[in-house]
C-alpha positions, 0 to 999 in steps of 0.5 A: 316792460321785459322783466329779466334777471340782472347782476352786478357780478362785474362790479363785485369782481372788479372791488375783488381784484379778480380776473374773468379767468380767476373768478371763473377758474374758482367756480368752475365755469369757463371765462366765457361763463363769466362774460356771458353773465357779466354782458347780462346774456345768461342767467346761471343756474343757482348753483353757479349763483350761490358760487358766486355769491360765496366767493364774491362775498355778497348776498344773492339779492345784492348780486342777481335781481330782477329788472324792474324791481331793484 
């Protein structure tokens, strides 16, 4: 079984209200960032994780995990 990192950054967003361009804009990434993660394509660096704990406001665990041990 592939173990690979997985995020619930959309479902976080979304109980937000924030657009793609919103989240994106205040974490300093493009929008193209925030789909890529959402679609599970790219892991962010933990700099970019930690933003988007912080600004999600949720724990790390709760917003990145690691397939297969959730």
């Amino acid at each position: 079984m592939k173990h690979g990192v997985r995020n619930s950054v959309k479902v976080f967003r979304k109980e937000k209200g924030f657009t793609q361009d919103q989240l994106a804009e205040m974490i300093s990434v493009t929008r193209q960032t925030i789909i890529a993660i959402e679609k599970q394509r790219y892991e962010p660096s933990i700099g970019t994780a930690i933003k988007l704990a912080t600004v999600l406001n949720c724990s790390l665990e709760k917003l990145f995990w690691i397939e297969g041990e959730e």
